[in-house]
C-alpha positions as CSV (number, residue, x, y, z in Angstrom):
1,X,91.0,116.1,71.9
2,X,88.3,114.5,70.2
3,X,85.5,113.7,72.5
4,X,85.7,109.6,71.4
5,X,89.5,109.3,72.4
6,X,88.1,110.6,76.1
7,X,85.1,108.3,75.9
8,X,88.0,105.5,75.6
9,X,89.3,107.0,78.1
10,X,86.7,107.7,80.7
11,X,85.5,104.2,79.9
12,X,89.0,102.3,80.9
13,X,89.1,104.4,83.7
14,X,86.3,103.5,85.0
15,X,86.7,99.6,84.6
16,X,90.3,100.1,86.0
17,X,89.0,102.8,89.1
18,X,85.8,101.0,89.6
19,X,87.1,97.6,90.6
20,X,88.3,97.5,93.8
21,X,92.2,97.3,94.8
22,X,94.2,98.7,97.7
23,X,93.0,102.7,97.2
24,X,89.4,101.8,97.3
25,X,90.1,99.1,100.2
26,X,92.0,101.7,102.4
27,X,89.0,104.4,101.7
28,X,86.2,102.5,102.1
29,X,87.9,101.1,105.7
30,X,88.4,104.1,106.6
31,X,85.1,105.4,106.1
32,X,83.3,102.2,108.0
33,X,85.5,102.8,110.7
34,X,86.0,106.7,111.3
35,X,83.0,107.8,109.0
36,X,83.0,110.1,106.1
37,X,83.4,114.1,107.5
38,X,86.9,113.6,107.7
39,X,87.6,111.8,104.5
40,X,88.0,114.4,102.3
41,X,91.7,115.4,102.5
42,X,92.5,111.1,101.5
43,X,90.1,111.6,98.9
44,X,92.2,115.0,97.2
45,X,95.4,113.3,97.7
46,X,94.1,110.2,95.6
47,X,92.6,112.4,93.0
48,X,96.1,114.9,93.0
49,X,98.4,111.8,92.9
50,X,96.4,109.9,90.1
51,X,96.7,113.1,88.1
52,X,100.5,113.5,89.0
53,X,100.6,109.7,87.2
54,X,98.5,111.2,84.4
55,X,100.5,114.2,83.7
56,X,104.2,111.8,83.9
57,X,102.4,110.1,81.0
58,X,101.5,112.5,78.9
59,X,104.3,114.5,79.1
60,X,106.5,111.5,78.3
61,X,108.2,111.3,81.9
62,X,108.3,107.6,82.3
63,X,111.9,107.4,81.9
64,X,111.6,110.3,84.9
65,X,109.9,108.2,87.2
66,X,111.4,105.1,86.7
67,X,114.9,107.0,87.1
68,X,114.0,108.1,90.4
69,X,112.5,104.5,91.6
70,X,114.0,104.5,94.5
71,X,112.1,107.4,95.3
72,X,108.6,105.9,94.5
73,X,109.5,102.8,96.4
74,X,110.6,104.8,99.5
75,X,106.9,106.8,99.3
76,X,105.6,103.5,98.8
77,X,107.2,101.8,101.8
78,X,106.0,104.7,103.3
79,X,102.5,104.6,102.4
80,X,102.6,100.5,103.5
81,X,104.1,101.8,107.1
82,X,101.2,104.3,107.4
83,X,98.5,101.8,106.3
84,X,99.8,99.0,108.6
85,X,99.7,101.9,111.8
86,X,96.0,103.0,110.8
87,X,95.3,99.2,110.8
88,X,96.3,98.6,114.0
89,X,94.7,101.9,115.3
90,X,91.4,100.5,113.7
91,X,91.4,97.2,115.2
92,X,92.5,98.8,119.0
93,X,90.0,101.7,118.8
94,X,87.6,102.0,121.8
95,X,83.6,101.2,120.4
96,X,82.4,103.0,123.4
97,X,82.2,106.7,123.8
98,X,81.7,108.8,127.0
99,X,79.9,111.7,127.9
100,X,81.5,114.4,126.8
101,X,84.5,112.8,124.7
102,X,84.9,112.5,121.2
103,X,86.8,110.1,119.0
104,X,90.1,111.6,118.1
105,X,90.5,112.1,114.9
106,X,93.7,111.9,112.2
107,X,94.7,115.3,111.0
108,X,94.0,116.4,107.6
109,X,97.7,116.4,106.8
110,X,98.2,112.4,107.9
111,X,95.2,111.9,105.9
112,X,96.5,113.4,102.7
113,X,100.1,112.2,103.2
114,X,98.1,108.4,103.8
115,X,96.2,109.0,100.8
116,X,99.3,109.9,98.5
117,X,100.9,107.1,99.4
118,X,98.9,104.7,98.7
119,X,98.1,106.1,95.1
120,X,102.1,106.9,94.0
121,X,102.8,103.8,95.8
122,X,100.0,101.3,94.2
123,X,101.5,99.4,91.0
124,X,97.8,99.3,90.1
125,X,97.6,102.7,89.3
126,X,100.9,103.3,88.0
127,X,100.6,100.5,85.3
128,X,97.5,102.0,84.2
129,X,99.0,105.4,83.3
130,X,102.7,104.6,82.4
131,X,101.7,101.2,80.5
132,X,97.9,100.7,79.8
133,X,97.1,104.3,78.9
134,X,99.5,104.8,76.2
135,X,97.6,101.8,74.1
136,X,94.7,103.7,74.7
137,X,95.8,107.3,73.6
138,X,98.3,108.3,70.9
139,X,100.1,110.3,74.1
140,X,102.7,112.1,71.2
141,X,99.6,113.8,69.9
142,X,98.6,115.2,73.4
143,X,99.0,119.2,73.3
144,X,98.4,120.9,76.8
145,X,94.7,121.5,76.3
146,X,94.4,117.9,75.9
147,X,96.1,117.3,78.9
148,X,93.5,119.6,80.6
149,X,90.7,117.6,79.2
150,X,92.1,114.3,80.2
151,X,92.7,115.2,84.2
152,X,88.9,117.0,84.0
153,X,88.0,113.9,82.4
154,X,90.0,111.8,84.9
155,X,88.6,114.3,88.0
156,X,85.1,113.4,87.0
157,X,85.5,109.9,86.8
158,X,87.2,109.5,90.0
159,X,85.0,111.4,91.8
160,X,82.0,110.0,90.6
161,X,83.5,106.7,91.9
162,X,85.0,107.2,95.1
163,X,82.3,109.0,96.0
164,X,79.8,106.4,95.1
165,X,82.2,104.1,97.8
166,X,82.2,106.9,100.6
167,X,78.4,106.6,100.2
168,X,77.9,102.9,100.2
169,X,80.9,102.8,103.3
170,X,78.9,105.5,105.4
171,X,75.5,103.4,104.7
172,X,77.3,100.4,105.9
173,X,78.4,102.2,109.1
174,X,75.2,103.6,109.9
175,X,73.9,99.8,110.0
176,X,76.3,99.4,113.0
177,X,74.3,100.3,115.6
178,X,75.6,98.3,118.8
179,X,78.9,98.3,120.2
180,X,79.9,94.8,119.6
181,X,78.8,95.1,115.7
182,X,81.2,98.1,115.8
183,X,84.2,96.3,117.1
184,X,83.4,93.8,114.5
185,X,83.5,96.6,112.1
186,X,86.4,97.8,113.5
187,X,88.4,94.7,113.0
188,X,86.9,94.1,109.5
189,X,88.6,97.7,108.9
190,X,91.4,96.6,110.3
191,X,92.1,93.8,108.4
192,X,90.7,95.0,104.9
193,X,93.4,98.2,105.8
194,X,96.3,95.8,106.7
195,X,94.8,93.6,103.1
196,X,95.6,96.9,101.3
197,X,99.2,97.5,102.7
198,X,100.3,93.9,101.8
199,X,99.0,94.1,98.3
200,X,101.1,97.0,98.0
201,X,103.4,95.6,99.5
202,X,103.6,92.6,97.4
203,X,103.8,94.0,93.9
């Protein structure tokens, strides 16, 4: 592709990625409240399902995904479910630790299913690619290598991003230093966690 058509691209993505919406409010909650070691397997599943939106535009499956709604709105109730439990988890969680016990932590596989959800589930995302996207790019002209240089292109953008939000979340957390700022952190989670599932939820 020619490299000002992924300029365009890079750039929308950015403004679109950057701001915040329910994907970056459910990471960067998470990250305040459970820190950022176990963060990684939410991150890939954002990054996989934004390139599964990605690859249904280019190859022209819109009509795919809209014939099988009913399976993107059960993944999305699902995701909303999921959100709504880690919410509540948050705002129960203990802010004092004992000798000798650590925090349990959500698996890798809750954490990738939670993160899938919320991105094939988030109307944000899927207008970008399925409506936004195809004003941008002449999608009909797309070959396969193009497709390869628009999910690179999409990869670095998105991790350049997100990351920059673990980072700002995880020096956020390490302000928290007494208990009762971390039960206020906690319940800040909470809510900005439960804020994400009803915006979902509501579009």
């Amino acid at each position: 592709m020619e490299p000002t058509s992924l300029l365009i691209f890079a750039g929308a993505l950015l403004v679109a990625a950057g701001s915040p919406g329910p994907s970056v409010a459910a990471l960067v909650a998470r990250v305040i409240s459970k820190g950022f070691r176990d963060v990684l397997p939410f991150l890939a599943a954002m990054w996989i399902g934004e390139a599964i939106w990605l690859s249904l535009a280019v190859f022209g499956l819109a009509v795919v995904a809209q014939s099988f709604h009913l399976a993107f709105v059960i993944v999305k109730w699902a995701g909303v479910a999921y959100l709504a439990y880690l919410a509540w988890k948050m705002w129960t969680a203990p802010v004092a630790v004992r000798d000798g016990e650590m925090p349990r932590e959500d698996s890798p596989v809750k954490l990738f299913f939670a993160g899938m959800a919320v991105t094939l589930g988030n109307p944000k995302i899927m207008m970008f690619y399925l409506a936004l996207l195809p004003t941008i790019i002449d999608l009909a002209s797309v070959s396969v290598v193009g497709w390869v240089e628009l999910t690179l292109t999409m990869g670095i953008v998105l991790v350049a991003i997100d990351i920059a939000w673990v980072i700002a979340a995880a020096q956020a957390r390490r302000l928290l230093k007494s208990q009762r700022a971390m039960k206020i952190a906690n319940r800040v989670s909470a809510t900005t966690m439960a804020g994400a599932a009803a915006a979902i939820a509501a579009r």
